[in-house]
TIMI-123433 format. One line per field, with one value per residue (C-alpha): x, y, z. Coordinates in steps of 0.02 Angstrom, whole numbers, always signed. Layout:
// residues N
X X ... $
Y Y ... $
Z Z ... $
//
This chain:
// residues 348
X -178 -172 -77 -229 -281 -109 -109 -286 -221 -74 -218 -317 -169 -145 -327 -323 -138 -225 -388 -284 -200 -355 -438 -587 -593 -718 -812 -727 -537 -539 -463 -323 -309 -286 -151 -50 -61 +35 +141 +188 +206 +311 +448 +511 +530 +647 +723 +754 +747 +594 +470 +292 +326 +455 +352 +203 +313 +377 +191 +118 +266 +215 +30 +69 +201 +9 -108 -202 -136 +57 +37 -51 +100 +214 +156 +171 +331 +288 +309 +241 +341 +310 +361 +346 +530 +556 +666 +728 +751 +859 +774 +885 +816 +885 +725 +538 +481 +617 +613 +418 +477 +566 +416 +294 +415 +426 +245 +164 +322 +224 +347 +351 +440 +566 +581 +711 +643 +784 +803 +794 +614 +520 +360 +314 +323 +241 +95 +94 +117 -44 -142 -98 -158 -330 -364 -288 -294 -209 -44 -44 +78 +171 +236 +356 +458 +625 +693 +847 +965 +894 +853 +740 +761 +808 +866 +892 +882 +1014 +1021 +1152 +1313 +1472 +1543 +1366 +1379 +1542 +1459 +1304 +1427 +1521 +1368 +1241 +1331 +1310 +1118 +1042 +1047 +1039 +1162 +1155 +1296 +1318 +1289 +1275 +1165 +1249 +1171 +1253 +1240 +1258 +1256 +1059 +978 +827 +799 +637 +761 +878 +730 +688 +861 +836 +708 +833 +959 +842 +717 +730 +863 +984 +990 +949 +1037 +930 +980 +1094 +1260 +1365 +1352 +1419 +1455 +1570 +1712 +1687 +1504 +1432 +1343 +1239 +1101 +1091 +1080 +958 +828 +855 +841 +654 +738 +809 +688 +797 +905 +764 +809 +910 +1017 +1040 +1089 +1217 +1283 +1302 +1390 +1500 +1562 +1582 +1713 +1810 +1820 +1863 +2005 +2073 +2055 +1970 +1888 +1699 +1524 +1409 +1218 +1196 +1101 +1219 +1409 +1471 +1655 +1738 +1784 +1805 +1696 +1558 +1456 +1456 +1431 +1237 +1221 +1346 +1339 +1500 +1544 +1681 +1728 +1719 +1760 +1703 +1535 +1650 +1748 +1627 +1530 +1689 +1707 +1523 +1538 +1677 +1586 +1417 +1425 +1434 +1303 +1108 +1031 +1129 +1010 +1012 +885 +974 +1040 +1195 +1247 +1281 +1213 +1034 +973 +809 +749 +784 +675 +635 +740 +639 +480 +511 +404 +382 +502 +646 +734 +874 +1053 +959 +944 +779 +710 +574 +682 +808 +642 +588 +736 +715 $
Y -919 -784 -791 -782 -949 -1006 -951 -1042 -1209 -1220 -1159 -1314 -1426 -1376 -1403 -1564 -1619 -1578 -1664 -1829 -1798 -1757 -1889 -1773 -1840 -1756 -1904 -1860 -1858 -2033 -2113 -1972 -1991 -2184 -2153 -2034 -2173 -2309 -2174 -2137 -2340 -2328 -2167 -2317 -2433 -2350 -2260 -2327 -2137 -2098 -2188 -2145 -2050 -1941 -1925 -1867 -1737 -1665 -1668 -1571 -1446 -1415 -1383 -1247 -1162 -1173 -1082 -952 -808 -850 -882 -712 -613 -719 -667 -490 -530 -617 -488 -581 -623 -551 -710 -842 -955 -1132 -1158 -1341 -1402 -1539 -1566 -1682 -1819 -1814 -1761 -1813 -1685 -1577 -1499 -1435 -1244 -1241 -1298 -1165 -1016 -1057 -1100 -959 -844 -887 -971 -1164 -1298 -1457 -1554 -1689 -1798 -1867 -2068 -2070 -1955 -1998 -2011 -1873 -1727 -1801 -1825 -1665 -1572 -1683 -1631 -1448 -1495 -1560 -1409 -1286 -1394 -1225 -1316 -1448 -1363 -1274 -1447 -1554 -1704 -1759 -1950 -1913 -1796 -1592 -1501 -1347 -1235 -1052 -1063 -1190 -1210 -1365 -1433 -1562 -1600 -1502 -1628 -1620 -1452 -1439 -1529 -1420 -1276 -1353 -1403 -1269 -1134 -1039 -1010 -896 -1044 -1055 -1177 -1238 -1334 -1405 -1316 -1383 -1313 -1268 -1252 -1138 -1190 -1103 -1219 -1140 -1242 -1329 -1517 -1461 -1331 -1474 -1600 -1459 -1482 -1650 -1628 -1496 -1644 -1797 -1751 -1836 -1927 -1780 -1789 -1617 -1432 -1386 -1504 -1465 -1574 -1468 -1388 -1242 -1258 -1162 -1241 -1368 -1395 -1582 -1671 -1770 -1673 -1668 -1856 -1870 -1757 -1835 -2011 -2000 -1977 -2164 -2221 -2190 -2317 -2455 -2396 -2509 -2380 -2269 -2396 -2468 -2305 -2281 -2460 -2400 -2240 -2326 -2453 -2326 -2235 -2352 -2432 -2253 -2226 -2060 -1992 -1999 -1997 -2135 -2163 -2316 -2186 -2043 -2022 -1866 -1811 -1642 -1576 -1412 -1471 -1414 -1557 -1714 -1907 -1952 -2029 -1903 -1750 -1609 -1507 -1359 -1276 -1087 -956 -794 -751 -631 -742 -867 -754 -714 -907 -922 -755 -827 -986 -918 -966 -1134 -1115 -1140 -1104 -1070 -1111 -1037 -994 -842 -682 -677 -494 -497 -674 -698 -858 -976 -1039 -1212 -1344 -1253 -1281 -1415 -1310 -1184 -1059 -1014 -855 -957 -974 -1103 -1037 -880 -841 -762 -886 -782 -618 -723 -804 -624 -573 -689 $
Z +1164 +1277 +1447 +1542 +1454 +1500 +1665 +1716 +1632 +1779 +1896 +1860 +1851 +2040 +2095 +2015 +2113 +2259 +2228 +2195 +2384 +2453 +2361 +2304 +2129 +2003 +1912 +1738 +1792 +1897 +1737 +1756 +1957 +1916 +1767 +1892 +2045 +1924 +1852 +2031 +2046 +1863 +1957 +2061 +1953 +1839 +1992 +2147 +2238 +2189 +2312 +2322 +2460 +2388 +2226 +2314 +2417 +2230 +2159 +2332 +2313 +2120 +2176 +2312 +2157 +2071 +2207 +2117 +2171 +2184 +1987 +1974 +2043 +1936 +1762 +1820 +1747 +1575 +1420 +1292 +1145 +980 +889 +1011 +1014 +1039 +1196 +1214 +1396 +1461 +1629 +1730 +1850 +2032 +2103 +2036 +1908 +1950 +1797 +1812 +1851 +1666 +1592 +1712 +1628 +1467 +1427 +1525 +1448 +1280 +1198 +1113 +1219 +1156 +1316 +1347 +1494 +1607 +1588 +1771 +1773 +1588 +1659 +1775 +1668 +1516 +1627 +1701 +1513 +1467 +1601 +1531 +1368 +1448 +1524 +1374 +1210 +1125 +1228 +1127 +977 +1101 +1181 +1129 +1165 +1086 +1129 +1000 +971 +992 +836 +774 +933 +958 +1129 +1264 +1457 +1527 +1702 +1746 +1827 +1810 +1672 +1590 +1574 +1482 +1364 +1337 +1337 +1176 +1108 +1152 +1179 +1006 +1076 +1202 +1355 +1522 +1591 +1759 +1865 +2034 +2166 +2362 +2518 +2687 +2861 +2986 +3176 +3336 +3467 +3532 +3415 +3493 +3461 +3347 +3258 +3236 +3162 +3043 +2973 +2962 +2814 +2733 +2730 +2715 +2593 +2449 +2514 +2480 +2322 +2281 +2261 +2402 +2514 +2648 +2615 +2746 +2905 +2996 +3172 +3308 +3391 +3512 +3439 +3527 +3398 +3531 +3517 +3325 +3295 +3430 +3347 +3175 +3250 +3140 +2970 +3003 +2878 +2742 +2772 +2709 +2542 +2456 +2377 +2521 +2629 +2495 +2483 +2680 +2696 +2544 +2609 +2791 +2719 +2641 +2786 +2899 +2768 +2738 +2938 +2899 +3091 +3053 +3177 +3135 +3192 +3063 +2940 +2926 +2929 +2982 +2950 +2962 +2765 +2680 +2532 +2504 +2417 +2522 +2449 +2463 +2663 +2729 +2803 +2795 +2932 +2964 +3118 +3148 +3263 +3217 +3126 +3018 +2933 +2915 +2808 +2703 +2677 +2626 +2502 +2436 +2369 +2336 +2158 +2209 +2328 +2316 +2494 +2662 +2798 +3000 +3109 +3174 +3083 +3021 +2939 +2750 +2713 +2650 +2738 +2751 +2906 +2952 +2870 +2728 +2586 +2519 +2498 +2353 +2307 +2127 +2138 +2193 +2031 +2013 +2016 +2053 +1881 +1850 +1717 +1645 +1612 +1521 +1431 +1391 +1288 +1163 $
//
């Protein structure tokens, strides 16, 4: 199978994701347009984060990671593999088919893949890896699911929690692996913000209820900063409290507060309390004081290892930032952990 055969597959598994959204079905996929609507329906069922909506944002982001010519720059990096490897990935499940990019690497990279669906996410990326082996039937030996306990693999390719990933040290780490951890977001503030600035943030800290690396679990702002203005421009991004679980975990997190008489800033959909964590509980949003730009960005050095995107709509020397409101759109070059998946694929 040659990569351009692999590449087109992924191609045509974008065209068809955005056929579904556009609803410009050709007559001999409708079966598969129906199978992904109740598969959409299934995500929420076994988890209560994944709405449609949410699922449909995922699906939309995998399809512009698929546009024809993003995916023709990307191979420029593929060597292929004189003896194609089997690379086992644990894909975790915190965000719908979050796992997809793994899965993009290894199969274009030419090698075989194990995958080990999340219990939280078994649907989504079985479909997807059978709409590759429509399009390329040559995937079909290359891709494979494990439901017990990983075996017959050369290398492997974790994501989890910090404690998960002790574990897939201990267990995993006698084999060429990639193993990722926690890590949080930050936004960094200046007070000029304008109340459209501020709503983009709300999608870096809303979006998929905030359950993601990328989102932004902490904020930046100078002394004396008036949060006024920031909950009224996310006063939109209320909807998440008609989620059962978000809302349980806002009313949870409020009675600790209050019982522990810790100062917090409540609109009835977000707390916000000042901590130097980085990683806030799921309906709350970090922040931290500063007073100088230069030892802010000393602070921010000093935990980029722990740190996925910082966000700011101004420049700030010696940090790399994204704009506001776009943490939740990566491209296909923005590698987790910023670890370069496909050079660590091509050493094997």
């Amino acid at each position: 199978m040659t990569l351009k055969q692999r590449q087109e597959a992924f191609v045509q598994l974008g065209l068809f994701i955005n056929r579904h959204f556009s609803q410009n079905y050709l007559p001999k996929e409708a079966k598969f347009h129906e199978d992904l609507n109740r598969i959409i329906s299934i995500a929420f069922s076994y988890n209560g984060w994944f709405t449609a909506e949410e699922t449909n944002r995922a699906l939309q982001g995998i399809a512009l990671m698929l546009e024809e010519n993003q995916l023709a720059e990307f191979v420029k990096g593929v060597r292929e593999p004189q003896t194609p490897k089997t690379v086992a990935v644990i894909m975790a499940g915190n965000i719908p088919a979050v796992g997809f990019h793994d899965m993009l690497c290894v199969l274009l990279s030419g090698h075989r893949i194990l995958i080990k669906v999340s219990g939280d996410d078994p649907a989504l990326i079985p479909f997807l890896a059978g709409m590759l082996i429509y399009y390329a039937p040559d995937f079909a030996p290359r891709i494979n699911f494990s439901e017990a306990k990983l075996k017959d693999f050369d290398a492997v390719i974790a994501t989890g929690s910090n404690n998960s990933s002790r574990h897939f040290e201990y267990y995993f780490g006698k084999y060429p692996h990639i193993i990722r951890k926690n890590r949080s977001s930050v936004a960094i503030l200046n007070g000029s913000e304008s109340t459209e600035e501020l709503q983009e943030l709300g999608k870096d800290i809303f979006h998929y209820y905030g359950l993601g690396c990328r989102n932004a679990s902490k904020l930046y702002v100078p002394q004396g900063y008036n949060f006024n203005g920031f909950f009224e421009a996310i006063y939109p991004f209320g909807y998440v409290s008609e989620n059962k679980k978000y809302y349980n975990n806002h009313e949870y997190h409020r009675a600790i507060y209050l019982l522990e008489a810790i100062p917090f800033l409540d609109n009835n959909f977000l707390m916000i309390r000042e901590n130097t964590d980085l990683h806030a509980p799921t309906s709350v949003l970090y922040y931290e004081y500063y007073t100088d730009e230069t030892g802010l960005v000393e602070k921010i050095k000093s935990q980029e290892e722990n740190l996925q995107c910082i966000l700011s709509n101004f420049e700030i020397q010696g940090l790399k930032t994204l704009k506001l409101g776009t943490s939740q759109q990566p491209g296909i070059f923005d590698f987790a952990d910023q670890v370069n998946t496909l050079d660590f694929l091509n050493t094997l």
